[in-house]
C-alpha positions as CSV (number, residue, x, y, z in Angstrom):
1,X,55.9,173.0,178.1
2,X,56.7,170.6,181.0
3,X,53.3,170.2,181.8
4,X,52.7,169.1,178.2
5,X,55.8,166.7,178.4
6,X,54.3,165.3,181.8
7,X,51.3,164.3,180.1
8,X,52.6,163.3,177.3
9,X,55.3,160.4,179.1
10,X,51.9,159.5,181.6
11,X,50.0,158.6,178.6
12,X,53.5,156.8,176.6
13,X,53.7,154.9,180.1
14,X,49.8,154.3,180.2
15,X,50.3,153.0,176.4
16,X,52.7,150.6,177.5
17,X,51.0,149.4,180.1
18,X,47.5,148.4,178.0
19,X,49.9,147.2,175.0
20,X,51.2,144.8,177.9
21,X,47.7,143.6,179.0
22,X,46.6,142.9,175.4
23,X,49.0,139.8,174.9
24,X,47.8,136.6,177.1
25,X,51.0,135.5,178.6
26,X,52.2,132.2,177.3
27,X,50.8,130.1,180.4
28,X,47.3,131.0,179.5
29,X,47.4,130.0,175.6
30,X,45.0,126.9,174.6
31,X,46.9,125.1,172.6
32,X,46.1,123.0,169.8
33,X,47.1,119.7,169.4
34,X,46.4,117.1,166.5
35,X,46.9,113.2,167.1
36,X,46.9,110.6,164.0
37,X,46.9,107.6,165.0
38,X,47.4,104.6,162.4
39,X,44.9,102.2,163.0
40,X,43.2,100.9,166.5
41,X,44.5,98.1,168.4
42,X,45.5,97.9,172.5
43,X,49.3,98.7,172.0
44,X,48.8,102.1,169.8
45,X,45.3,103.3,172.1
46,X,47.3,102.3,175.2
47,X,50.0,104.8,173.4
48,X,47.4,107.5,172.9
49,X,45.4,107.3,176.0
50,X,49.1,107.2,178.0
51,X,50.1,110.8,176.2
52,X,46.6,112.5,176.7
53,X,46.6,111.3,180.7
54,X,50.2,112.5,180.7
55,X,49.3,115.6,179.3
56,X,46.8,116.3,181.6
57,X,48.8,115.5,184.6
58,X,51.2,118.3,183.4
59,X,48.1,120.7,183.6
60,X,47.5,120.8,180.1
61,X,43.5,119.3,180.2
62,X,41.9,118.8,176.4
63,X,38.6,121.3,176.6
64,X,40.5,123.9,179.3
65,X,44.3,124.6,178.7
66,X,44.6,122.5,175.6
67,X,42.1,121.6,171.9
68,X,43.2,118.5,170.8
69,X,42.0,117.0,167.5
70,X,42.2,113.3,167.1
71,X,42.2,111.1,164.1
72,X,42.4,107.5,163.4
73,X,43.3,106.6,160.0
74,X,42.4,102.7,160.4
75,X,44.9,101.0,158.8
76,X,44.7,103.2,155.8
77,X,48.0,105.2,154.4
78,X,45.4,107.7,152.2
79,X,43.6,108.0,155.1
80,X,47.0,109.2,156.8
81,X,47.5,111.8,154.1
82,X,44.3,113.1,154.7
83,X,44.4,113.7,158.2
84,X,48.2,114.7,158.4
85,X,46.4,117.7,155.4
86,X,43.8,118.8,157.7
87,X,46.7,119.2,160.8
88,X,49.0,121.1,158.8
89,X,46.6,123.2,157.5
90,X,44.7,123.5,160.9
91,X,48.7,124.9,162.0
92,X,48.4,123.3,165.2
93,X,50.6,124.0,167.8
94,X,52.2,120.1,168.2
95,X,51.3,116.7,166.8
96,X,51.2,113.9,167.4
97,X,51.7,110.8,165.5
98,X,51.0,107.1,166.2
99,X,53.2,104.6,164.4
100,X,55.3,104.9,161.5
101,X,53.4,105.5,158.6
102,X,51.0,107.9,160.3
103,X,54.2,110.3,161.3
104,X,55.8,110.4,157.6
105,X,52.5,111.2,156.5
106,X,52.3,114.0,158.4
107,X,56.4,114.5,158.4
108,X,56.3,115.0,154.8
109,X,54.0,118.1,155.0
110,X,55.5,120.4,157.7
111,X,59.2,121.0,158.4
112,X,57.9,123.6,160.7
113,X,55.0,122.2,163.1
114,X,56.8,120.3,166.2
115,X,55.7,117.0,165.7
116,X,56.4,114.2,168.3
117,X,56.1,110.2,167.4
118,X,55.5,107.2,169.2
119,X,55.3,103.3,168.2
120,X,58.0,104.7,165.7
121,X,60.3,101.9,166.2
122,X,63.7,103.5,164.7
123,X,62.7,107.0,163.6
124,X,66.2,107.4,161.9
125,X,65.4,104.4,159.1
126,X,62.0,105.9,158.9
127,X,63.7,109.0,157.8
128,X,62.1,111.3,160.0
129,X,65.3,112.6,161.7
130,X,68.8,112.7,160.7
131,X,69.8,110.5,163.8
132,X,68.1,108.9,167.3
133,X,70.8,110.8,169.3
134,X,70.3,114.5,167.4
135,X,67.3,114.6,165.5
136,X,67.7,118.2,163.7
137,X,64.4,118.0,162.1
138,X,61.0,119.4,163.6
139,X,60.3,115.7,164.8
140,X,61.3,113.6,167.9
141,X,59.6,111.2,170.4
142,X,59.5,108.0,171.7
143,X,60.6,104.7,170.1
144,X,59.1,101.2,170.5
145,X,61.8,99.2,170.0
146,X,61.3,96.1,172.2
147,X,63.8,93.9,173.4
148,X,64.0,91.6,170.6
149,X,67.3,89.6,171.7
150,X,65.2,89.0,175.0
151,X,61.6,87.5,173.1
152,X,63.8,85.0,171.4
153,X,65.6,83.8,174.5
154,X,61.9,83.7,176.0
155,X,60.6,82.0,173.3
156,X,63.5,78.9,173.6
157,X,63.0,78.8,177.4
158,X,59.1,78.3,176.5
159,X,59.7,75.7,174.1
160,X,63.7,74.5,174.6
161,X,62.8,71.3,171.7
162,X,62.4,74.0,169.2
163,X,64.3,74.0,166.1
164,X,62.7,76.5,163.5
165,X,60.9,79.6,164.4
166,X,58.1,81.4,162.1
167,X,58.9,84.7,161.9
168,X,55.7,86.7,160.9
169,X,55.3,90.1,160.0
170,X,54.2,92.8,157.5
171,X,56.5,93.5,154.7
172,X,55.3,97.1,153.9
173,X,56.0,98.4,157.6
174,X,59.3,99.7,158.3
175,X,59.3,98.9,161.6
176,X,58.5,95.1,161.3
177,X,61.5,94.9,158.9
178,X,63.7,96.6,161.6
179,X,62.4,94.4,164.1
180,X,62.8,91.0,162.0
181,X,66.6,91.7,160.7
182,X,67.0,91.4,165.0
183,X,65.4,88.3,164.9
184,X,67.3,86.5,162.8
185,X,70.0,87.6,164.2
186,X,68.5,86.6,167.8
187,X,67.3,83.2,166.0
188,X,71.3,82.5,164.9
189,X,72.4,83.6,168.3
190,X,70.5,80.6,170.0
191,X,70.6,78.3,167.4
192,X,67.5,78.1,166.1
193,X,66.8,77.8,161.8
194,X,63.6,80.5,161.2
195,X,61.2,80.3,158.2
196,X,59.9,84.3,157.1
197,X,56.0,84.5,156.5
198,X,55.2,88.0,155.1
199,X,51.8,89.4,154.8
200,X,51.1,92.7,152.6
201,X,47.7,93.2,153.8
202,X,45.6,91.5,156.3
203,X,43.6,89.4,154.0
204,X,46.4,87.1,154.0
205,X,47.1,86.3,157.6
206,X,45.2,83.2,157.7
207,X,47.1,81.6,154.4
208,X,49.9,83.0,155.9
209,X,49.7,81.5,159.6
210,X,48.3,78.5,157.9
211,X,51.5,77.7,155.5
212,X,53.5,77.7,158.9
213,X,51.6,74.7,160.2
214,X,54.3,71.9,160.0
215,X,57.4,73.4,159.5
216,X,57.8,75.5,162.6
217,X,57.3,74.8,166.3
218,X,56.9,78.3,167.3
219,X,56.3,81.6,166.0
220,X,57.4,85.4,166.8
221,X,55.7,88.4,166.2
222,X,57.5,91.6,167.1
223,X,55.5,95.1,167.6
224,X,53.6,95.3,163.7
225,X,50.3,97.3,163.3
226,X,48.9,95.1,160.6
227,X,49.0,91.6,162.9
228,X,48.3,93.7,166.1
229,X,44.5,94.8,164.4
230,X,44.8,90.8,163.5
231,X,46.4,89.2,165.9
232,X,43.3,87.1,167.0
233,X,43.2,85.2,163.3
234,X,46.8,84.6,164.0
235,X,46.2,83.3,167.1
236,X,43.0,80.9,166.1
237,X,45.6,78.8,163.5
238,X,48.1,79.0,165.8
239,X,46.9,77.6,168.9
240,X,44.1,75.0,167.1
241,X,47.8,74.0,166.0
242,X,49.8,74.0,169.1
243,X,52.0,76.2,168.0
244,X,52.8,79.0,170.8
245,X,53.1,82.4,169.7
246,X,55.4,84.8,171.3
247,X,54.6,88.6,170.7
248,X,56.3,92.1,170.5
249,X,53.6,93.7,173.0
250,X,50.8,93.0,175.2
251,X,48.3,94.2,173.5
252,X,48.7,91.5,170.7
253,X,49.4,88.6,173.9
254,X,45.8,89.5,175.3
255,X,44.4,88.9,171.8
256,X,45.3,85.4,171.9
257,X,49.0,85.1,172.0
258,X,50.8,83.2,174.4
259,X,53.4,85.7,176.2
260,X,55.8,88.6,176.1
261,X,58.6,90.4,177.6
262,X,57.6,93.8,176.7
263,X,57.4,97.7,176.6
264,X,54.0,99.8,178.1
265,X,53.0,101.7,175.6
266,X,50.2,103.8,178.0
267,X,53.9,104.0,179.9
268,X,55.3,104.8,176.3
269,X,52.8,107.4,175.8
270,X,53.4,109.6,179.2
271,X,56.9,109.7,178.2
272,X,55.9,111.1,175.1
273,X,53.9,113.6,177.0
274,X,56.6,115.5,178.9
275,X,58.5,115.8,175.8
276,X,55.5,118.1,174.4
277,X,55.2,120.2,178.2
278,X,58.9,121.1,176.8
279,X,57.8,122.2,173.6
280,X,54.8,123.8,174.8
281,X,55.2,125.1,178.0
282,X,58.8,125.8,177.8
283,X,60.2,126.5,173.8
284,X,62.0,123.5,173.6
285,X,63.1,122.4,169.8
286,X,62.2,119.0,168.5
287,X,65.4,119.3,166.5
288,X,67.6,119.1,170.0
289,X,65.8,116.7,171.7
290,X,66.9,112.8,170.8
291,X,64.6,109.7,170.4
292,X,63.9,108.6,174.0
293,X,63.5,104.8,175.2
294,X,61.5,103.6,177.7
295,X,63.9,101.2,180.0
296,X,61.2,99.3,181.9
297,X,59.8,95.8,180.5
298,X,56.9,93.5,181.7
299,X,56.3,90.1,181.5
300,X,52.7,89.0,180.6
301,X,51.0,85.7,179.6
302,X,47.1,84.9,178.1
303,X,46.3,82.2,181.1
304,X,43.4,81.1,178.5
305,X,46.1,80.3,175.7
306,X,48.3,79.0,178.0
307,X,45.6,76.0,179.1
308,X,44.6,76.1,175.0
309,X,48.1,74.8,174.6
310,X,48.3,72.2,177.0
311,X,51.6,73.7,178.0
312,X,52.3,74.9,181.5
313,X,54.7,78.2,181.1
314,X,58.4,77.9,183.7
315,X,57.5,79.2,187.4
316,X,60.3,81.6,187.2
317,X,58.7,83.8,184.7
């Protein structure tokens, strides 16, 4: 009988110890990871190329540690329900979504996927977590807010004769209507009158841009996905009217507008990035983890723009 109880624990243990092989540990799992991104322009690829590079700098490489399955929606909200169906239903491990409307599509279908945002400028009045500081949903990320306060007080020192400032944006993105109740408040703050031009798709930018001609002597544009994709029609009517145009991002300032003080969204998106080595590599819950900000802010100018103008921007800048 011990004999037969010998054997009996050597093959239990030997059991054990194949039941123990048969898992992969956690550190060799490919993940899979969906991206929808809105609609291409530089400020939301910058975004995604800055999470994949962060990604892979963490050790998590698409094709060897990681799948990832991108999407771009192009500027179309059925589009964005279509993609954020195939993620959900794909139950990937983390995804990731570019700009507002793109992460309540996909929000809206899974209260159980970790998703992360970026380009979201204030997650908590897109509804897609109960607060900045404690989301306690399965979404978090990265905001875009830009320093607002800081683009007005650029745009005065550009052009100190102002008196009224177009304020242009897209009235169906929620983060254009965060960013323009700043601006008028910004715009009161300095003493400057502002006239609103709202576009609802970007057929209209031109009539738009155009109706401003005369009645303002400078125009803001803070971080919106519908005049980023147009920013260079915005720019042609602007500048063939010498009006200078002060952007949210970079991105829209190389497409023809005149300067920013700005976020990095390929900076943006690297941020973004070790939030998901958190969740991936170490269990970390979306729900726990509060909207982060990036802190750092460049200045940039379009030198051709700048000479388009006939205006020669302070040395100081």
């Amino acid at each position: 009988m011990k004999k037969i109880a010998a054997v009996m624990t050597a093959i239990a243990v030997a059991g054990l110890a194949l039941s123990g092989c048969s898992k992969k540990p956690s550190s060799d799992k490919v993940f899979k990871i969906g991206i929808i991104q809105l609609v291409e322009h530089p400020a939301l690829d910058s975004n995604c190329k800055g999470f994949i590079d962060g990604l892979a700098e963490a050790g998590l490489v698409d094709g060897k540690t990681i799948s990832i399955d991108m999407h771009n929606a192009q500027g179309d909200q059925g589009n964005c329900v279509t993609i954020a169906n195939k993620l959900v239903n794909d139950k990937d491990d983390l995804i990731f979504a570019i700009a507002t409307p793109a992460a309540q599509a996909v929000a809206n279908l899974t209260s159980e996927i970790p998703i992360l945002v970026s380009s979201v400028t204030d997650p908590e009045s897109a509804k897609l977590v109960k607060s900045n500081a404690k989301p306690e949903t399965n979404v978090s990320g990265t905001s875009d807010l830009t320093p607002v306060s800081q683009q007005i007080k650029l745009l005065k020192k550009i052009v100190p004769e102002a008196k009224n400032v177009g304020l242009l944006f897209c009235s169906s993105e929620q983060n254009s209507l965060f960013q323009i109740e700043l601006a008028k408040a910004a715009c009161t703050d300095e003493g400057l009158a502002y006239t609103l031009g709202s576009v609802s798709n970007s057929n209209e930018i031109q009539q738009v841009v155009q109706s401003l001609v005369g009645k303002v002597d400078a125009i803001y544009v803070p971080t919106d996905n519908m005049l980023a994709a147009g920013m260079a029609t915005v720019a042609m009517v602007a500048t063939e009217n010498k009006i200078p145009v002060i952007c949210g991002e970079d991105g829209m300032v190389q497409s023809g507008g005149l300067c920013t003080y700005g976020i990095n969204y390929y900076e943006l998106g690297k941020q973004t990035a070790a939030m998901a080595v958190e969740i991936l590599k170490k269990g970390a819950n979306p729900a726990d983890m509060p909207i982060q900000y990036i802190e750092k802010c460049d200045f940039s100018k379009n030198e051709e723009t700048e000479k388009a103008l006939g205006i020669t921007l302070p040395a100081d800048l």
